[in-house]
N, C-alpha and C positions, 0 to 999 in steps of 0.2 A: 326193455323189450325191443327188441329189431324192430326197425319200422318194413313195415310191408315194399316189396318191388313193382316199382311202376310199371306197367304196361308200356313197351315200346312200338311206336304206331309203323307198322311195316306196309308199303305201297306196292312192294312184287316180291312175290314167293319165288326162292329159286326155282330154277327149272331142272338142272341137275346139282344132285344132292351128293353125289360122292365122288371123290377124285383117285384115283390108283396109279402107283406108277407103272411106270411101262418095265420096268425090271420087278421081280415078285418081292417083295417087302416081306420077308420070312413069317405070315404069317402075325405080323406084330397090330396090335392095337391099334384102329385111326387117330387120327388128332380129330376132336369132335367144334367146329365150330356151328356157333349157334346160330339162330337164321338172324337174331338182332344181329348178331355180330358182322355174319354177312351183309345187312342194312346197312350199318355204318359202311363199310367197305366202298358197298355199292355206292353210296350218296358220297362220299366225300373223295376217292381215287379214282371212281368210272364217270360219276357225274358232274366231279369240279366243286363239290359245294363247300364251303368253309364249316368250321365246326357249329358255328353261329347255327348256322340255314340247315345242316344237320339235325341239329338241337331242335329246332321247330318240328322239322319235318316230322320226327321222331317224337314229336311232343313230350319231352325230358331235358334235362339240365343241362347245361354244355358240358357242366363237369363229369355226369354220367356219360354222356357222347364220348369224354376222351378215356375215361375208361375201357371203355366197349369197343372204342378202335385202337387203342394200344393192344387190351389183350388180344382180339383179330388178329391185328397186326404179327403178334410173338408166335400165337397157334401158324398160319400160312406159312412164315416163316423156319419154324418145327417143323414142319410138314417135308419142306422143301428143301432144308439142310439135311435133314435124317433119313429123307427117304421114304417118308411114311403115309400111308393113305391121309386123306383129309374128307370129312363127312362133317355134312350139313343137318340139323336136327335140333329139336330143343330152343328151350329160349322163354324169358317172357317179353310175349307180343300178342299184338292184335292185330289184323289184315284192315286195313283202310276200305271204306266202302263209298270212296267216291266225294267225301265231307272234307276231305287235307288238300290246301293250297296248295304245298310242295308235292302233291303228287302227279310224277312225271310217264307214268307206264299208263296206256291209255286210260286214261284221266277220264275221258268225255264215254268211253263205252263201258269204263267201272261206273260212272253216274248211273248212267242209262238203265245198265241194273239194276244197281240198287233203287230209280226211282217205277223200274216194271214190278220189283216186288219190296217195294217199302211197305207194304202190307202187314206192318207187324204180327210175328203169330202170334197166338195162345199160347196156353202152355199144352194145351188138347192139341195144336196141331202139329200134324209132322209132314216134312215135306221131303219129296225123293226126287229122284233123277236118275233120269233111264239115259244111256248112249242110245241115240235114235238115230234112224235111219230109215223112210218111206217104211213107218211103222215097227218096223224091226229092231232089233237090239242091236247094235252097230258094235261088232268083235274090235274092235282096236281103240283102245280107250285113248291113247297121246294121239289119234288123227280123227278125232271127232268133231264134227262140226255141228252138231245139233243134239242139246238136251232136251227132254220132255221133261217136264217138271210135272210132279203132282201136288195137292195138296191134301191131305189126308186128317177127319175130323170123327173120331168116336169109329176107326175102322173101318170108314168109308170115305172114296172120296167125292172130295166136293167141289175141286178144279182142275184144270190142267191145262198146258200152255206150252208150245214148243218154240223154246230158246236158242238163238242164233250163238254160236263161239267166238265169233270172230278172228278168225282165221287164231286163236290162240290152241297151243298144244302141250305135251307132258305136261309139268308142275304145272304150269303157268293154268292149268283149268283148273287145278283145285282153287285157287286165287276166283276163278267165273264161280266155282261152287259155291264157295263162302261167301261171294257178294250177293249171289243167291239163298243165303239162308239156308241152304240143303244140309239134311238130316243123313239122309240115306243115299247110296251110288248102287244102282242095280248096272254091273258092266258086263264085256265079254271079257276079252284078252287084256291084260295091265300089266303094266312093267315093276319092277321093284319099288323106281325112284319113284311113281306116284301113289304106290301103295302109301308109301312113305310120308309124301304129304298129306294125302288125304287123312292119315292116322292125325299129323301133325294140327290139322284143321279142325278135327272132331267129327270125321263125315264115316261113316258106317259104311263097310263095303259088303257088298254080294258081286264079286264077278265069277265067270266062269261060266256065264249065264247065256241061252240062244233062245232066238222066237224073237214070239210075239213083245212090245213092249208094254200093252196093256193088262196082257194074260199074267206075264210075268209080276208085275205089279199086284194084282189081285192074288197071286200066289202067294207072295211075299206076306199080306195083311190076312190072308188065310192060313199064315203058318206051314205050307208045304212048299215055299218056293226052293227047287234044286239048284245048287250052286257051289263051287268050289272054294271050300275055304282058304284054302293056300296059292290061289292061283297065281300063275306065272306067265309070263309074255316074253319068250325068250326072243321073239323077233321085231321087238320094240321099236331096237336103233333103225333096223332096213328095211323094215314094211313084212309085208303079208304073204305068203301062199295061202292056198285057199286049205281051210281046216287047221290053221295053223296055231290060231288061239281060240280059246273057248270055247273049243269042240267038246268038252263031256262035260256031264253034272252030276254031281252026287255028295250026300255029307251035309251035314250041320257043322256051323261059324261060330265064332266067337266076337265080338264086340270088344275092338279099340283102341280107348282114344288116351290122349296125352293132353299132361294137365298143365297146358299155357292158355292163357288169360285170352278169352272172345268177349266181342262184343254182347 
């Protein structure tokens, strides 16, 4: 019998997840690397680290470390001989919550969270996050700077706490979500690439969504909350006009997530 895959301990979620060439690639299949694989990348080519201090990081074997950045290695490399998109996706991992020595991407405000809500839940509780903004649902999910957190117990809640970003944006907030334990993302406008991680995370979306962040919330746990299930953020990359994302609602979602290993 195979022995099971270890969980590789990842310190930052990419923030863009797919790359395209600037000549159209006939439509051909991306090269799919994994976000371990990007880990290794990242630790040992951007950050200097030897496979050694990888290995730790990563809390796995050095021999698994050189695995995982050879094959990297061969996929980038596909990528950029052939021509061919490269997307980030998949993997077994787990997002670091501020416990890993080696971790080098705000270390001191991934603690931070994790110790405002080291609060273990139950298994009753569920906990959501609103794009906030002086009450409101903030339409631009990559330039948020303020989650509302709820806590939610028997369909009611029974805290709530409005969370600084720190100046973090696109991917890089589902990384703020996941040290937050969050269940559920009530948003406005969202891009692809973060749809993408949040799935990657296991975080439940409703965007598409406007108002109130309270009302919306209560809607949500009432079973009426309107929202887009496919939504899209075509003005991601270059900001806003006004109306520009999350201007309608309407439709029932669907739920999901992808099966890499969390805490």
């Amino acid at each position: 019998m195979a022995r099971p895959t270890k969980c590789r301990m990842i310190c930052r979620f990419p923030q863009t997840l797919e790359f395209v060439p600037a000549k159209e690639a006939d439509g051909r299949d991306p090269v799919i690397l994994t976000v371990d694989e990007f880990e290794a990348i990242r630790l040992i080519d951007k950050e200097g680290m030897s496979q050694e201090q990888c290995s730790q990081s990563m809390q796995v074997a050095r021999t698994t470390v050189q695995k995982i950045y050879d094959s990297a290695r061969g996929k980038i490399a596909e990528a950029l001989v052939e021509g061919l998109p490269l997307r980030i996706e998949g993997g077994e991992y787990r997002l670091c919550r501020g416990g890993n020595p080696f971790c080098r991407m705000d270390g001191c405000y991934r603690q931070k969270l994790y110790q405002v809500y080291q609060k273990m839940k139950g298994e009753t509780i569920m906990r959501i996050a609103v794009t906030y903004e002086n009450g409101q649902i903030f339409q631009h999910f990559g330039h948020t700077e303020q989650f509302k957190i709820y806590d939610v117990e028997d369909g009611k809640i029974v805290s709530s706490e409005v969370v600084s970003t720190n100046g973090q944006g696109h991917g890089a907030l589902a990384e703020v979500l996941n040290a937050l334990q969050v269940d559920t993302l009530i948003c406005g406008g969202i891009g692809g690439g973060a749809q993408n991680a949040l799935a990657a995370a296991g975080i439940r979306l409703y965007g598409g969504v406007t108002g109130d962040a309270d009302a919306a919330v209560e809607a949500l746990l009432a079973g009426n909350l309107a929202y887009i299930p496919d939504v899209q953020c075509s003005h991601h990359e270059g900001g806003h006009h006004e109306g520009g994302c999350g201007g309608h609602q309407h439709g029932e979602g669907h739920e999901c997530r992808h099966g890499h290993c969390m805490d």
